[in-house]
C-alpha positions as CSV (number, residue, x, y, z in Angstrom):
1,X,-132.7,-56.2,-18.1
2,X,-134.5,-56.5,-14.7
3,X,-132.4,-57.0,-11.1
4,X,-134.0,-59.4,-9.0
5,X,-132.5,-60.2,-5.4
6,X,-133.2,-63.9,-6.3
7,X,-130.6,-66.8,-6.2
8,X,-128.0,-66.9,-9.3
9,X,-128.8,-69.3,-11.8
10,X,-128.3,-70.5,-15.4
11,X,-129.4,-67.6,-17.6
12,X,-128.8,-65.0,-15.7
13,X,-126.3,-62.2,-16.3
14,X,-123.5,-61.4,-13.1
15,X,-121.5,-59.0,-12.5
16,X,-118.4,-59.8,-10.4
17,X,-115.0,-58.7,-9.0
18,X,-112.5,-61.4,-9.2
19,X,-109.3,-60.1,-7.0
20,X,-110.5,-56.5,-7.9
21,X,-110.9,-56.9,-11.7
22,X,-114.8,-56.5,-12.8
23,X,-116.2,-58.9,-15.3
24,X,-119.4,-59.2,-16.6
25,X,-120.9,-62.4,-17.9
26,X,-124.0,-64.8,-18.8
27,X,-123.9,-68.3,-17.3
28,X,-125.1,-70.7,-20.1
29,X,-126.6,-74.3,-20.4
30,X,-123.6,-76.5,-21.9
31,X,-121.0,-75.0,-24.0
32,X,-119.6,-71.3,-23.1
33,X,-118.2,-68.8,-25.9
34,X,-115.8,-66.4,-23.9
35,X,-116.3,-64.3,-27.1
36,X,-119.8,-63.7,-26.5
37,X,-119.6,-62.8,-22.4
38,X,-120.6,-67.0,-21.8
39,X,-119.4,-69.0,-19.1
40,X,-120.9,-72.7,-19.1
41,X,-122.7,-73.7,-16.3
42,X,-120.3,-76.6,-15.3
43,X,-117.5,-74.2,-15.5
44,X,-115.8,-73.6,-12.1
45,X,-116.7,-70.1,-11.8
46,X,-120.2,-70.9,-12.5
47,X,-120.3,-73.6,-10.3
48,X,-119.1,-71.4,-7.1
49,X,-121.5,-68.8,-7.6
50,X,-124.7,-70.9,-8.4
51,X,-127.2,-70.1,-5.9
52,X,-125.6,-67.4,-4.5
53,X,-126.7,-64.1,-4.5
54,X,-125.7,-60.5,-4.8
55,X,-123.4,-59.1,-2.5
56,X,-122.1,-63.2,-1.2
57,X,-118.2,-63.5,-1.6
58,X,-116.5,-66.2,-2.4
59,X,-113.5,-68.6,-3.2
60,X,-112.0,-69.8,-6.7
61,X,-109.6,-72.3,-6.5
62,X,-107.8,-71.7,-10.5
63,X,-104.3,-73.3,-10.3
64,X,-104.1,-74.9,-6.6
65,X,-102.8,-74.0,-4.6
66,X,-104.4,-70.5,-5.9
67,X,-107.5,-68.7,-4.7
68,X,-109.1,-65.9,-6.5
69,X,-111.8,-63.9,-4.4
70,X,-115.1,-63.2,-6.3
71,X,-117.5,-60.9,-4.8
72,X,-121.2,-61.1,-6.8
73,X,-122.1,-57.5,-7.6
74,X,-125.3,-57.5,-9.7
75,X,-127.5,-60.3,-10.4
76,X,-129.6,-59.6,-13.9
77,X,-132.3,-61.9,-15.2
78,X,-134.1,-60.9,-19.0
79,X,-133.1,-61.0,-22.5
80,X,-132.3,-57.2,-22.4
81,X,-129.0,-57.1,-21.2
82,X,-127.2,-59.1,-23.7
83,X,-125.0,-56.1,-25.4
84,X,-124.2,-54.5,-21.7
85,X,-122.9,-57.9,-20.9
86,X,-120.7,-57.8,-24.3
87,X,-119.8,-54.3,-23.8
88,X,-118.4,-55.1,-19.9
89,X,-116.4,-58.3,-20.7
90,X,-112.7,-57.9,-20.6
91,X,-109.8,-60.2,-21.1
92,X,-109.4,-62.5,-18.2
93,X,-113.2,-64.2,-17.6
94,X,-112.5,-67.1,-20.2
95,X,-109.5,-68.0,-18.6
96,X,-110.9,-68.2,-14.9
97,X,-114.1,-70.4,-17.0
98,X,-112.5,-73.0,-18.7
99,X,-110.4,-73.9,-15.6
């Protein structure tokens, strides 16, 4: 899978830390499968890190009044990375997407 410094955007495979947990993920047109490392593209955690880029931190809002942190720490565009994104997903990514 090939790193780019580009923007994120649908397709693309981030790695992040969300209040110090890292999660590793694929941000998909339409409907996500937790199971498979996807988070939809309309999901709020794909929706605050659209268009950022590796390194930005931001804010999640999952339950106000409570923020999570999520700092962006790779950016991977390609079909290549598909099983490392499997391999890195934990418990805990789902639930932060389908809020």
């Amino acid at each position: 899978m090939e790193e780019h410094s580009s923007q994120i955007d649908v397709g693309c495979a981030v790695t992040v830390r969300l209040n110090g947990t890292v999660r590793t993920f694929r941000i998909v047109p339409g409907t996500s499968d937790p199971r498979r490392s996807e988070v939809s593209a309309s999901a709020p955690l794909a929706r605050a890190i659209l268009g950022r880029r590796r390194g930005d931190v931001c804010s999640l809002v999952v339950h106000p009044p409570t923020t999570i942190s999520v700092v962006i720490t790779e950016v991977l565009y390609g079909e290549g990375g598909v099983g490392v994104v499997a391999a890195s997903m934990g418990e805990g990514v789902g639930e932060v997407a389908k809020h």
